[in-house]
BAPADREN-292767 format. One record per residue (C-alpha): residue number from 1; x, y, z. Coordinates in steps of 0.05 Angstrom, whole numbers, plus 5000, padded with zeros to 4 digits. Layout:
<mise seq="NUM" x="X" y="Y" z="Z"/>
...
This chain:
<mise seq="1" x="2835" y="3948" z="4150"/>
<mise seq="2" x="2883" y="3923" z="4209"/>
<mise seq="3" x="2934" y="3907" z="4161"/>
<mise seq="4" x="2993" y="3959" z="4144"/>
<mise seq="5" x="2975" y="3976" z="4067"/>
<mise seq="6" x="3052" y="3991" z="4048"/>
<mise seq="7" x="3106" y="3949" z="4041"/>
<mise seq="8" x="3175" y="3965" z="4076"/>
<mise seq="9" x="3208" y="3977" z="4013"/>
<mise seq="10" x="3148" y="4027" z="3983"/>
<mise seq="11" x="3152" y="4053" z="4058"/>
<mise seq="12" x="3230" y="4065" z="4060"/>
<mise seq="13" x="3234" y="4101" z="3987"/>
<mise seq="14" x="3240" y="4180" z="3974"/>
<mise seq="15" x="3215" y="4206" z="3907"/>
<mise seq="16" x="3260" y="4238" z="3860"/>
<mise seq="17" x="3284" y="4307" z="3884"/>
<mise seq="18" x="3311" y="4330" z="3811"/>
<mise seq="19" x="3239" y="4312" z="3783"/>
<mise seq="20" x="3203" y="4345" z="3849"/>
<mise seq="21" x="3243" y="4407" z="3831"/>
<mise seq="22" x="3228" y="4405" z="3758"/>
<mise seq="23" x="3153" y="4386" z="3770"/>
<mise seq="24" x="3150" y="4450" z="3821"/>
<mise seq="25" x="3179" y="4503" z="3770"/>
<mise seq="26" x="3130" y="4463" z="3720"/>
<mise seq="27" x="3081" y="4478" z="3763"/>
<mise seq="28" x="3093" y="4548" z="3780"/>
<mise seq="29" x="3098" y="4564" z="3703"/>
<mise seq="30" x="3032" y="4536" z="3699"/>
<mise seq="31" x="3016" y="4586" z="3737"/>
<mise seq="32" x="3038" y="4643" z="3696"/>
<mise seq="33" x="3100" y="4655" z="3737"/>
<mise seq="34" x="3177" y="4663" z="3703"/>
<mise seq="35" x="3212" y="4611" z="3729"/>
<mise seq="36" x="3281" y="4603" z="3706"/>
<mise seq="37" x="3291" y="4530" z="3720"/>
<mise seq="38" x="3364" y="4493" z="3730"/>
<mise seq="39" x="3339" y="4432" z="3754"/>
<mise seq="40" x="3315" y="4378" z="3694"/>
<mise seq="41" x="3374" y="4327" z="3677"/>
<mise seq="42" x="3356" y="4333" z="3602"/>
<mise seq="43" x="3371" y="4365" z="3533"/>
<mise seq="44" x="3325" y="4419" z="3509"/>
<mise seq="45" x="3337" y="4400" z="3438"/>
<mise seq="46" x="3295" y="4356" z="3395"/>
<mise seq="47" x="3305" y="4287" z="3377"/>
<mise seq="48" x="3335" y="4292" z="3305"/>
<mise seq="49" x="3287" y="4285" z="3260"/>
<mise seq="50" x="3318" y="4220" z="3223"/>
<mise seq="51" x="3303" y="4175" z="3282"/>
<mise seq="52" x="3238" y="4204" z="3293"/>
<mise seq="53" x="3223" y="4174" z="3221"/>
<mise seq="54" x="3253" y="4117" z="3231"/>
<mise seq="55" x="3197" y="4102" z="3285"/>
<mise seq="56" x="3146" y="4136" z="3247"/>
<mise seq="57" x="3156" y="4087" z="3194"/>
<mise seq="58" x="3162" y="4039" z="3246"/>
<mise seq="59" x="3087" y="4038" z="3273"/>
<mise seq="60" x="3062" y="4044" z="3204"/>
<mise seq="61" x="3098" y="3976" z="3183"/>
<mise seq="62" x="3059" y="3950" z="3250"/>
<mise seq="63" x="3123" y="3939" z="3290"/>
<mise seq="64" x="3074" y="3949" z="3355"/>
<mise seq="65" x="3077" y="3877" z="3378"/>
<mise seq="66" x="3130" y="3841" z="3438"/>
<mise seq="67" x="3194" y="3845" z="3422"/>
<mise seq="68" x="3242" y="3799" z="3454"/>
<mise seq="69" x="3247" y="3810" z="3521"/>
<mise seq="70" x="3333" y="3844" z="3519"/>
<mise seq="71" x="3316" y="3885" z="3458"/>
<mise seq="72" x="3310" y="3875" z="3385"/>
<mise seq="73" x="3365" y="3822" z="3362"/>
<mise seq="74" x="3389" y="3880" z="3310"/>
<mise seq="75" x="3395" y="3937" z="3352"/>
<mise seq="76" x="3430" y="3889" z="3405"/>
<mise seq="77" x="3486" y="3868" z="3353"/>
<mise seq="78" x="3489" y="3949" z="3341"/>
<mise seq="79" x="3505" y="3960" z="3400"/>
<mise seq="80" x="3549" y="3909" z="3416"/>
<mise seq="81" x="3590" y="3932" z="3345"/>
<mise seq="82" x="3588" y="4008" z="3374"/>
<mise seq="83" x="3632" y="3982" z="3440"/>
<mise seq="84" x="3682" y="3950" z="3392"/>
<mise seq="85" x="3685" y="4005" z="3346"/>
<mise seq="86" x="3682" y="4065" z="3402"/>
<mise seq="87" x="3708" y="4033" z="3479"/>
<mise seq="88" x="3754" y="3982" z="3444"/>
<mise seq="89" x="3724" y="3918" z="3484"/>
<mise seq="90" x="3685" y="3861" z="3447"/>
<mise seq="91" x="3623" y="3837" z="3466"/>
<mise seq="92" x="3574" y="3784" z="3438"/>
<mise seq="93" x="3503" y="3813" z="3430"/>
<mise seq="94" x="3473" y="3761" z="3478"/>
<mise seq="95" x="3505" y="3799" z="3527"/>
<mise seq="96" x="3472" y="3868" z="3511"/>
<mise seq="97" x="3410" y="3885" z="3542"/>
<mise seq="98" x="3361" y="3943" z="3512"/>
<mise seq="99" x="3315" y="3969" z="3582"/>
<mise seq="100" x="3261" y="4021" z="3586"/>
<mise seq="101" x="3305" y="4073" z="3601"/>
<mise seq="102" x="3383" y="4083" z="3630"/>
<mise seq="103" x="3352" y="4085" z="3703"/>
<mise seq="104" x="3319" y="4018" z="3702"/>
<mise seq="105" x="3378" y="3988" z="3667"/>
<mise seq="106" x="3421" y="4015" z="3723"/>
<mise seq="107" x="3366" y="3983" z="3774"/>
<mise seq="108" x="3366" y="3916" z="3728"/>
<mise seq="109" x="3443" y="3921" z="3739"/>
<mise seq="110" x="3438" y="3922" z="3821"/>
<mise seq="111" x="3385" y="3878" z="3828"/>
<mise seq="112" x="3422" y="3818" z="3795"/>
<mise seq="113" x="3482" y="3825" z="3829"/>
<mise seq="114" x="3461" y="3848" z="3903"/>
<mise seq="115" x="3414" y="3817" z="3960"/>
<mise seq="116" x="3407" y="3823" z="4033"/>
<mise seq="117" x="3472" y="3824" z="4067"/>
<mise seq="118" x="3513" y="3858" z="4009"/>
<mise seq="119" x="3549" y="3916" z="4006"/>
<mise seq="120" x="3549" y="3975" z="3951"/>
<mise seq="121" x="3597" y="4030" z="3950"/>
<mise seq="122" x="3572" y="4096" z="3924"/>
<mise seq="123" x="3623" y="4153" z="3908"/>
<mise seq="124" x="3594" y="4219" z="3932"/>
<mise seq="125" x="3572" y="4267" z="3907"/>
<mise seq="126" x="3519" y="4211" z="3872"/>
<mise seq="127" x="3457" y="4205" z="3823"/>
<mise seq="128" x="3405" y="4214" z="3870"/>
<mise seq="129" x="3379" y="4141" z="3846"/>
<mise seq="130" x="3432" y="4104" z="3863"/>
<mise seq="131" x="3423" y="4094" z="3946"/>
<mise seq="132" x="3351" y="4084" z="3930"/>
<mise seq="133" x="3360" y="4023" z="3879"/>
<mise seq="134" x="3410" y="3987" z="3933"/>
<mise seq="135" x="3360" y="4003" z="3994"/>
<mise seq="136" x="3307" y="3965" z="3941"/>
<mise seq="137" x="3350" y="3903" z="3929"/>
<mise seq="138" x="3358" y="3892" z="4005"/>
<mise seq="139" x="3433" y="3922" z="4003"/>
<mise seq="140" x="3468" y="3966" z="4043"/>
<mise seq="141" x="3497" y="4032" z="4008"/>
<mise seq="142" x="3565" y="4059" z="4037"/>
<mise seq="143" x="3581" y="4127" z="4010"/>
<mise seq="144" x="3652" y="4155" z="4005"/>
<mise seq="145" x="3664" y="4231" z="4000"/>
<mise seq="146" x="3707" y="4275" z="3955"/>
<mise seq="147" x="3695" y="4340" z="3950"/>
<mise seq="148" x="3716" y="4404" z="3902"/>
<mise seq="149" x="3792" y="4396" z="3919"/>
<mise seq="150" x="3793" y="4328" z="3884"/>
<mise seq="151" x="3739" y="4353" z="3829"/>
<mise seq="152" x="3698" y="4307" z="3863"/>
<mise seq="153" x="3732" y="4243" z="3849"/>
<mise seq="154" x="3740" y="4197" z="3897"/>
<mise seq="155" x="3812" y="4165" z="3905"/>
<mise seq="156" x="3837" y="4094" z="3899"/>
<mise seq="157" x="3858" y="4082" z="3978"/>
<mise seq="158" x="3788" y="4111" z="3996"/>
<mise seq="159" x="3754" y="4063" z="3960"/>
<mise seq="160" x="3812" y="4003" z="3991"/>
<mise seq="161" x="3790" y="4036" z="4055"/>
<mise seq="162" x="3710" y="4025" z="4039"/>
<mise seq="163" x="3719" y="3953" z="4019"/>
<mise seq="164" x="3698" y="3904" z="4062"/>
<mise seq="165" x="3683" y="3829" z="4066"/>
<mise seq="166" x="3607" y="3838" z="4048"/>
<mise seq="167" x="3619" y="3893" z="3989"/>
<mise seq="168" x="3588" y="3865" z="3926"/>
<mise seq="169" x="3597" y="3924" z="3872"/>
<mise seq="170" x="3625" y="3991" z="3872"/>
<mise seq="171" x="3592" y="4044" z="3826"/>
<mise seq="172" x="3631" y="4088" z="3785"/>
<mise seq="173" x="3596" y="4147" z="3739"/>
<mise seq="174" x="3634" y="4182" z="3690"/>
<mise seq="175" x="3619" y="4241" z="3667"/>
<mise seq="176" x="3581" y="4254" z="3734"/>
<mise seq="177" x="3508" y="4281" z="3746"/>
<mise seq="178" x="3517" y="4320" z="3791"/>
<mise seq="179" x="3579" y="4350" z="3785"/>
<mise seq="180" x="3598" y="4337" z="3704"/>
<mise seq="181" x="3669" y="4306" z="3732"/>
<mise seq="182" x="3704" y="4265" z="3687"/>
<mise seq="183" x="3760" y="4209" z="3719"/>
<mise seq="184" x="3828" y="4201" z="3674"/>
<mise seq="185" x="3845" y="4151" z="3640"/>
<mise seq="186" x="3896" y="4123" z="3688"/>
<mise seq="187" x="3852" y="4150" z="3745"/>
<mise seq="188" x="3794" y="4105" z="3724"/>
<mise seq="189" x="3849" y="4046" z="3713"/>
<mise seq="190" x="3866" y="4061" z="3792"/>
<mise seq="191" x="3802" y="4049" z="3806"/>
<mise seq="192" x="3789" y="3988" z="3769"/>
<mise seq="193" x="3854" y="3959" z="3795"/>
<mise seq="194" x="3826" y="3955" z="3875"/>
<mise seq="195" x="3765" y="3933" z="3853"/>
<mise seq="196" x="3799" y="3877" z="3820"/>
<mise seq="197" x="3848" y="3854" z="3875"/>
<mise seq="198" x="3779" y="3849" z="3921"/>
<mise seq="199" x="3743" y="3807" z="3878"/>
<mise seq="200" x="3687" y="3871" z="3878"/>
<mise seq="201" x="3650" y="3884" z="3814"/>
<mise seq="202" x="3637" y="3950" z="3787"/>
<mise seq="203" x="3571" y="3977" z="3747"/>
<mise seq="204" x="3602" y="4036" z="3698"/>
<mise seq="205" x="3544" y="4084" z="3688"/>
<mise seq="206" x="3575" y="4108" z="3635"/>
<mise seq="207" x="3503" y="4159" z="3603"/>
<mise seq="208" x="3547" y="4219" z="3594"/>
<mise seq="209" x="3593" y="4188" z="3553"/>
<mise seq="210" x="3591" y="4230" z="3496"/>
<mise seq="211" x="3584" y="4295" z="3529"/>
<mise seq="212" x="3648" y="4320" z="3533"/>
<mise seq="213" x="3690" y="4389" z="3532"/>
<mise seq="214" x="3762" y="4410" z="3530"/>
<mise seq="215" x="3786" y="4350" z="3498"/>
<mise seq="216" x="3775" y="4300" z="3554"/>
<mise seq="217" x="3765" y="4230" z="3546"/>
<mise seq="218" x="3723" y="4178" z="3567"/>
<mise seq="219" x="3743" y="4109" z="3584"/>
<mise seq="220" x="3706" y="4049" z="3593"/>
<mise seq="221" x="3728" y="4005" z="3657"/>
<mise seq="222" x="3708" y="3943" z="3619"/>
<mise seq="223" x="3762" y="3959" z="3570"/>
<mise seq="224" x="3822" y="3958" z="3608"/>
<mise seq="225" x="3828" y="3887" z="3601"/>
<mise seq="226" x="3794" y="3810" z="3600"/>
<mise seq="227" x="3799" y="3808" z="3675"/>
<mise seq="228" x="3755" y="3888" z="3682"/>
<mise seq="229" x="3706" y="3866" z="3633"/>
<mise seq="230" x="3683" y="3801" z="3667"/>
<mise seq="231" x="3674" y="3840" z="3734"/>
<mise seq="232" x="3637" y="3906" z="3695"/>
<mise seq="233" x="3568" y="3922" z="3687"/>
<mise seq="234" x="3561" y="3975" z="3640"/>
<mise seq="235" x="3501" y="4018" z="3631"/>
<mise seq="236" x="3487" y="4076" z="3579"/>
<mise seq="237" x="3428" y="4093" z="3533"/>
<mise seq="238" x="3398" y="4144" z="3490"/>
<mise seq="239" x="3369" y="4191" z="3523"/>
<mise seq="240" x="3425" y="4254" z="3540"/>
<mise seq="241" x="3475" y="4232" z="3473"/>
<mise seq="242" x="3407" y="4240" z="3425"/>
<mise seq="243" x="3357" y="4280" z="3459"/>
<mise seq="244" x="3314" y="4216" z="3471"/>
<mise seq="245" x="3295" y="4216" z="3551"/>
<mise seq="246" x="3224" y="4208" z="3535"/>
<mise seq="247" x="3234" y="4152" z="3492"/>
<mise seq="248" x="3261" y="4107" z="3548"/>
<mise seq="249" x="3315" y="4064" z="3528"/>
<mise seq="250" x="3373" y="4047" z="3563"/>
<mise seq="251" x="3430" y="3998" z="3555"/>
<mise seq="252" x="3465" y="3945" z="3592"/>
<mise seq="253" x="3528" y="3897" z="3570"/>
<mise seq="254" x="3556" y="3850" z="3626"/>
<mise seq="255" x="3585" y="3787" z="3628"/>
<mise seq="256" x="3536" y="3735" z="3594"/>
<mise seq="257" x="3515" y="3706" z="3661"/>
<mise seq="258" x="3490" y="3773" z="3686"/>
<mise seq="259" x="3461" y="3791" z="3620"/>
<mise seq="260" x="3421" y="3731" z="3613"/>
<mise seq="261" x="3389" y="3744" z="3698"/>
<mise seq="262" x="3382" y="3820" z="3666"/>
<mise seq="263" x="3335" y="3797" z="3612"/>
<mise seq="264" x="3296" y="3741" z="3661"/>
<mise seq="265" x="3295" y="3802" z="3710"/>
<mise seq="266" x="3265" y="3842" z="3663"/>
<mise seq="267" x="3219" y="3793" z="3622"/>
<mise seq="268" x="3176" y="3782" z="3688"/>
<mise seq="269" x="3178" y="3855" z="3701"/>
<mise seq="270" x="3177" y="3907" z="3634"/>
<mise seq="271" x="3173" y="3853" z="3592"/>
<mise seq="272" x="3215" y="3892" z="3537"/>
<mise seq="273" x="3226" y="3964" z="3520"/>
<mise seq="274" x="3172" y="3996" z="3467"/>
<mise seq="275" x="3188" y="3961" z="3410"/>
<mise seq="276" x="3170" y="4016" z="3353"/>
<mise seq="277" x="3214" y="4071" z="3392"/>
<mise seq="278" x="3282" y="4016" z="3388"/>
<mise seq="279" x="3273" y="4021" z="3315"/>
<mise seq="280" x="3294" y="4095" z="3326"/>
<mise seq="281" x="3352" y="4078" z="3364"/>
<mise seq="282" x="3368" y="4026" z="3321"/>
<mise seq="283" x="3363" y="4083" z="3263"/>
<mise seq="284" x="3420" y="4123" z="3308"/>
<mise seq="285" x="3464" y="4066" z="3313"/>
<mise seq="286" x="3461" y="4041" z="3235"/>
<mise seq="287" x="3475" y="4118" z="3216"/>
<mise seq="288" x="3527" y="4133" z="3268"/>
<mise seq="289" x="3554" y="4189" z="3232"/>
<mise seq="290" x="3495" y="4230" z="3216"/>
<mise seq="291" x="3475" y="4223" z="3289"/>
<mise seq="292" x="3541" y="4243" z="3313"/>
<mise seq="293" x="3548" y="4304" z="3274"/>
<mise seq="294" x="3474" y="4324" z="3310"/>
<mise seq="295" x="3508" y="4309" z="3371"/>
<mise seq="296" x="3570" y="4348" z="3360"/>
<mise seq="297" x="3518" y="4414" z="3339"/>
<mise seq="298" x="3482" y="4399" z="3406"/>
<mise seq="299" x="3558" y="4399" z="3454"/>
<mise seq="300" x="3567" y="4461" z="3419"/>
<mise seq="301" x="3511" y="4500" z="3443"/>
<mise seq="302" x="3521" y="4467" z="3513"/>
<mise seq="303" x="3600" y="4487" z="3515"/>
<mise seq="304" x="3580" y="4558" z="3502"/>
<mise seq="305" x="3525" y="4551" z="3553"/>
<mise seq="306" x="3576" y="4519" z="3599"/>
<mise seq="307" x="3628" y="4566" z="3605"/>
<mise seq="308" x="3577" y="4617" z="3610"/>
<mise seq="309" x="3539" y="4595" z="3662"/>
<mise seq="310" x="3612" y="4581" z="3699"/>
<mise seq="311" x="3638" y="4644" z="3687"/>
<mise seq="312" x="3569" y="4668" z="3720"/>
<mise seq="313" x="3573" y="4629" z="3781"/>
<mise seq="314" x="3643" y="4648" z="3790"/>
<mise seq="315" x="3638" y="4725" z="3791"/>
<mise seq="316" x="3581" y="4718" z="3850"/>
<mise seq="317" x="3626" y="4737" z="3909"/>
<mise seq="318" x="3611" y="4678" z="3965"/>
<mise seq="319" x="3605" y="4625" z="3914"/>
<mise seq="320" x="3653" y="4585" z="3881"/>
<mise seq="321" x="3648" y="4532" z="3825"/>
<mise seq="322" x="3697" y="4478" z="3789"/>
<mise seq="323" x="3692" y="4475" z="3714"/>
<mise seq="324" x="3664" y="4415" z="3691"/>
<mise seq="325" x="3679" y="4380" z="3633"/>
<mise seq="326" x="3628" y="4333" z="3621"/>
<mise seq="327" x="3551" y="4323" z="3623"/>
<mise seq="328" x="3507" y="4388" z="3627"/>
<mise seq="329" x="3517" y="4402" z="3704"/>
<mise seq="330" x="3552" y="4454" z="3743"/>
<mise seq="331" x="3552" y="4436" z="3823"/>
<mise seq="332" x="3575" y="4501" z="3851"/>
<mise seq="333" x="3591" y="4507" z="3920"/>
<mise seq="334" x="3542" y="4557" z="3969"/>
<mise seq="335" x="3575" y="4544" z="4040"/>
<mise seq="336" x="3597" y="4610" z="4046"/>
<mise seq="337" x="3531" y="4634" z="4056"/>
<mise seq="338" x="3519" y="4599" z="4120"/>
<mise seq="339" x="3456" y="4552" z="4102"/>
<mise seq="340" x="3435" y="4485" z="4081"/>
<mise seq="341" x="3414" y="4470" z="4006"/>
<mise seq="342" x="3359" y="4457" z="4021"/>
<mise seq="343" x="3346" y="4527" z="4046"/>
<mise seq="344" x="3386" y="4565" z="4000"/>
<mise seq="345" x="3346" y="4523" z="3945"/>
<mise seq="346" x="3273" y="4536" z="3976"/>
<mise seq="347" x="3290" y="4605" z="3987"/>
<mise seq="348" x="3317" y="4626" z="3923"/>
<mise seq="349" x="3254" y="4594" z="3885"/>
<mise seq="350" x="3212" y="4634" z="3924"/>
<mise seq="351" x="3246" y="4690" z="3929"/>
<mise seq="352" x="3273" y="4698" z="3854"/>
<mise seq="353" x="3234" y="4645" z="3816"/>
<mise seq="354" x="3297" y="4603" z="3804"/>
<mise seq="355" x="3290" y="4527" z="3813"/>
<mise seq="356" x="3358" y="4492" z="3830"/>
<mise seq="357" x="3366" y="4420" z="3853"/>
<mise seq="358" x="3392" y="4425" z="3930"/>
<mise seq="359" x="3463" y="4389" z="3935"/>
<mise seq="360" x="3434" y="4353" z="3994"/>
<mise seq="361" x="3393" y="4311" z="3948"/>
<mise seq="362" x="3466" y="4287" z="3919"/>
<mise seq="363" x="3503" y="4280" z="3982"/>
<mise seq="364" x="3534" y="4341" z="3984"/>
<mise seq="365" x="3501" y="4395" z="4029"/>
<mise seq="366" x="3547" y="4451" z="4004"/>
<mise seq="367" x="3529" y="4453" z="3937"/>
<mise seq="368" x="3476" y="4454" z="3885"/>
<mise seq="369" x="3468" y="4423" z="3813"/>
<mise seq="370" x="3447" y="4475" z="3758"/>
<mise seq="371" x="3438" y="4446" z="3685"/>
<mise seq="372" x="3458" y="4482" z="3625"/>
<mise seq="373" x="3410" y="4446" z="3589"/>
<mise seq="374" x="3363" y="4508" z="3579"/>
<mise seq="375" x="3362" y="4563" z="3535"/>
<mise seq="376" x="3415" y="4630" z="3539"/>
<mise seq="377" x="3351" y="4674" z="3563"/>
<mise seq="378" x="3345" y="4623" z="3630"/>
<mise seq="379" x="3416" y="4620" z="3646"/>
<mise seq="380" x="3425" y="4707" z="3627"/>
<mise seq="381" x="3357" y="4715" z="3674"/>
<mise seq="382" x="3375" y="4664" z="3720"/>
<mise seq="383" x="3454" y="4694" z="3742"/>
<mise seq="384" x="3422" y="4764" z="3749"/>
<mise seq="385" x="3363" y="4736" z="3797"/>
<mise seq="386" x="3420" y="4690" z="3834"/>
<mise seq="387" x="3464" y="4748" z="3840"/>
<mise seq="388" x="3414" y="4798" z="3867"/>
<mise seq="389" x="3387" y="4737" z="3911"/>
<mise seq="390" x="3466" y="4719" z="3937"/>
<mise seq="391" x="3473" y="4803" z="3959"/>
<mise seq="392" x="3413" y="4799" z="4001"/>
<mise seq="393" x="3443" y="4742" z="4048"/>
């Protein structure tokens, strides 16, 4: 066949590197080997057992048909009652889009608002997705930098700096994958401000929301005021707040004429999001309390897990690591030991049987992302193998 079989945008994508990781140490288990693997962005607890039911029961009332294409019109209004009640901005529910999964919401999100010719700014370190999605709407990502001496936030006269006549939306994640970073209050109202004053709209990927330690809290940019929430995007869903990745629904609320190109984007693509597994979501939204109190049993098996995993890190002499205080994610810093992520990454997998995710993969060559989202056995296993592997170099 003379003609080229790919097209340039399946040619110019990279797979995943957190699910390559996880698929290798998968892999290697399969093989019999003890892998104590860092590297999968998800919680190791169930789903709790109350919205499993409540899809159960579900498929056995034959709720297995289309659904509208932005979600079920109940669980929309849910949602849109949950950011009144819990970010303090109001939303109608026609502007509330249910996706198959947070990442395609997040996708939906750039591929309405961006084309050829545009501009996306990308705080780094970033969710490895992000560049990807902009390279696949024909935009142009621009990354600016901030490293562990800001707790890798990036700061409002960087991002006036990054600006420029063609930028079309700035993305902003907090709590971070990969480094669990939280912004302030008044630092995400910075942020919000410049974005504002150059007519730039933001997408708020705001999946962690609910994972947080020491007391921190989360802010939505879309609340700050009338003016933020008709320039914000904001994306969530259920997957790291209940347990649900595998389920595959994500969120999106935007201003009504984005919302309504989300849904045509998404009705000639998805269609909807499985219609029997919103009824579970829709289960955790109408008994917010009961699901909260699961979720506050889960944060406190992941704070323990936090600070001891931290406390780990810390005491390996080379290595050096910022505590988080959101998400599941410590992103250490390995520069001292005079190689690339990549490297250290490859190395200590096949060396020690620990799979990390490479900080490269983030944009951040000096680090690495280990998630706390595994058992105390892993992360007790995993510091003694790292250790022993770190006093070798």
């Amino acid at each position: 066949m003379s003609q080229e079989l790919l097209s340039p945008w399946a040619k110019g994508i990279s797979p995943s590197p957190t699910l390559a990781v996880d698929a290798k140490a998968k892999a290697l288990k399969a093989e019999g080997k003890d892998v104590c693997g860092f590297g999968a962005g998800e919680p190791d607890f169930d789903t709790p057992d109350f919205i499993k039911e409540a899809c159960v029961e579900a498929l056995r009332a034959g709720q297995t048909k289309y659904c509208p294409a932005p979600g079920l019109p109940a669980l929309r209004q849910a949602i849109a009652d949950k950011y009144a009640r819990d970010n303090n901005y109001t939303v109608e529910s026609a502007q509330v889009v249910v996706s198959p999964g947070g990442k395609y919401s997040c996708y939906l999100a750039i591929l309405a608002t961006c084309g050829p010719g545009d501009e996306v700014i990308i705080p780094a370190p970033y969710w490895v997705s992000y560049p990807e999605m902009v390279k696949l709407a024909g935009a142009r990502p621009v990354f600016v930098s901030a490293g562990d001496d800001t707790d890798f936030k990036i700061q409002p006269d960087q991002l006036k700096e990054a600006i420029t006549p063609k930028t079309k939306l700035v993305i902003i994640n907090s709590p971070s994958n990969p480094t669990g970073s939280i912004y302030t209050p008044a630092e995400i109202a910075a942020l919000v401000e410049v974005c504002l004053e150059a007519g730039v709209l933001i997408m708020s990927d705001e999946i962690y929301e609910y994972l947080l330690y020491d007391g921190v809290e989360h802010v939505s940019p879309a609340s700050l005021s009338a003016e933020a929430a008709a320039s914000t995007i904001t994306v969530a869903g259920f997957s790291k707040t209940f347990s649900m990745t595998g389920w595959r629904l994500g969120t999106l609320v935007a201003p009504p004429s984005v919302a309504k190109a989300v849904s045509s984007l998404q009705s000639q693509t998805s269609s909807n999001a499985t219609t029997f597994a919103q009824f579970g979501a829709l289960a955790a939204m109408q008994q917010w309390d009961k699901a909260m109190g699961a979720v506050q049993e889960m944060l406190k098996v992941f704070d323990r897990r936090r600070i001891k995993l931290l406390d780990g890190l810390n005491a390996i002499e080379g290595m050096s690591c910022r505590r988080a205080q959101g998400a599941f994610y410590l992103f250490p810093n390995i520069s001292g030991f005079g190689m690339s992520s990549t490297d250290f990454s490859a190395k200590l997998l096949e060396q020690e049987l620990v799979a990390v995710v490479p900080g490269v993969a983030f944009g951040a060559d000096e680090n690495m992302r280990l998630s706390y989202a595994t058992s105390d056995e892993v992360i007790d296993k995993g510091l003694e193998r790292l250790q022993r592997f770190c006093q070798q170099l």
